[in-house]
N, C-alpha and C positions, 0 to 999 in steps of 0.2 A: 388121686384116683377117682374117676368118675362113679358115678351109683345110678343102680335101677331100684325107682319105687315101684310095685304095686300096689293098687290103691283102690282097686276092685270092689262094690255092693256097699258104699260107705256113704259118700258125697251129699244125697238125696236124706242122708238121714240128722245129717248138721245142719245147724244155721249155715247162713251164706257166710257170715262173719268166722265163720267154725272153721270154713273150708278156706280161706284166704290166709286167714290166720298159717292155716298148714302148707298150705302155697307159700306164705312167706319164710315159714321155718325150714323149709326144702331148700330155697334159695340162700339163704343164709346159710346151711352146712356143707351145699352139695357143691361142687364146683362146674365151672362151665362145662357145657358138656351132656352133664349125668341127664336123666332120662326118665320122666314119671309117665304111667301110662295108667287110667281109671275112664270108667263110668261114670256117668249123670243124666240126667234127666232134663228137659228143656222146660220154658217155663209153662209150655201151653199145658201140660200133665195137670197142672193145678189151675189150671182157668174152666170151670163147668162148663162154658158156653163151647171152650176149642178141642175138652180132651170126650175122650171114646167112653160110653158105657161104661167097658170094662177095665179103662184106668179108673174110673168113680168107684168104682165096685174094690176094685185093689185099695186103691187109697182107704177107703172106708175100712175095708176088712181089714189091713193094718193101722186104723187108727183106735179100732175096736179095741186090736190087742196089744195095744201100749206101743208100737210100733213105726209111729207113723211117716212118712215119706215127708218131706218139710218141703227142701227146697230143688229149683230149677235153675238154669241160665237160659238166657237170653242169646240165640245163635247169634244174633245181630251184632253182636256186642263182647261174644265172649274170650274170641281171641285179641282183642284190646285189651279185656281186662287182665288176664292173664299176663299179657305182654308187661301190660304197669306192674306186674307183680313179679317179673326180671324172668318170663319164660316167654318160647316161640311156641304156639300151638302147629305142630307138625301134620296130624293128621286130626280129622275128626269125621268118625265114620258116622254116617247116620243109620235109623231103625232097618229102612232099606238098604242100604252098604252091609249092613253087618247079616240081613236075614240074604242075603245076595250070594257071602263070603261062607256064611255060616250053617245055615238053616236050609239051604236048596236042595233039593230031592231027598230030604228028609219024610219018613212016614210015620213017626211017633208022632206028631200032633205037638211037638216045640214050635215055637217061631220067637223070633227077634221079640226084645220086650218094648211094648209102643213108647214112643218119646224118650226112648234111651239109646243111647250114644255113646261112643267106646271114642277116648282121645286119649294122644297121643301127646306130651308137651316135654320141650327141652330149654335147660338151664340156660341160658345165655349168659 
C-alpha cells in the first residue's frame, strides 16, 4: 500500500545529514510509489551576501531563541540528490510559484516565505 508523508516546517531546522538520513528511512519503508510532500529553504537563505534583510532578521531572531534555521539545498543539485536517495523530485515550486498559487490577491499582508519552496517527491 502506498503512503503519503507530510513533512511540512521541519527540514530547514536538521542537519542536512538529519534530513537524508529521513529521506533514506522513507525509502526503505514506503514502497514505490508512496508520496512525500515538505518544504525547505535554498541554500542562498544562509549566504549574507545572496539572502534579503529580512531573511538575516528571521534567521537571527530564531537563532536568539534557540530556534535556529540551519540548513538549505542547493536547486542545482537537489533533485540529483534526492534521486541517489531512491526518489523522483516531481515538483518543486518555488517562493514565486507558491506566492503565485497561494498568496495572489490576498490583503492581509502574508506573502510566500523568501527562499522557501514547497516539493513534491516520489518513491521510485
Amino acid at each position: 500500500m502506498k503512503s503519503f508523508f507530510n513533512w511540512f516546517g521541519v527540514t530547514y531546522f536538521l542537519t542536512r545529514d538529519e534530513v537524508f538520513t529521513t529521506f533514506s528511512s522513507i525509502t526503505e519503508i514506503a514502497p514505490a510509489g508512496s508520496i512525500i510532500v515538505f518544504d525547505y529553504l535554498d541554500t542562498d537563505a544562509f549566504i549574507p551576501e545572496k539572502s534579503s534583510p529580512q531573511m538575516q532578521k528571521s534567521l537571527e531572531y530564531l537563532r536568539k531563541i534557540d530556534e535556529p534555521m540551519i540548513t538549505g539545498f542547493n536547486q542545482s543539485t537537489f533533485a540529483e540528490e534526492l534521486a541517489s536517495l531512491g526518489f523522483s523530485l516531481q515538483e518543486n515550486l518555488s517562493p514565486a510559484d507558491i506566492e503565485e498559487l497561494s498568496f495572489q490577491g490576498r490583503t492581509d499582508g502574508y506573502h510566500a516565505y523568501e527562499y522557501g519552496h514547497f516539493a513534491c517527491a516520489v518513491v521510485e
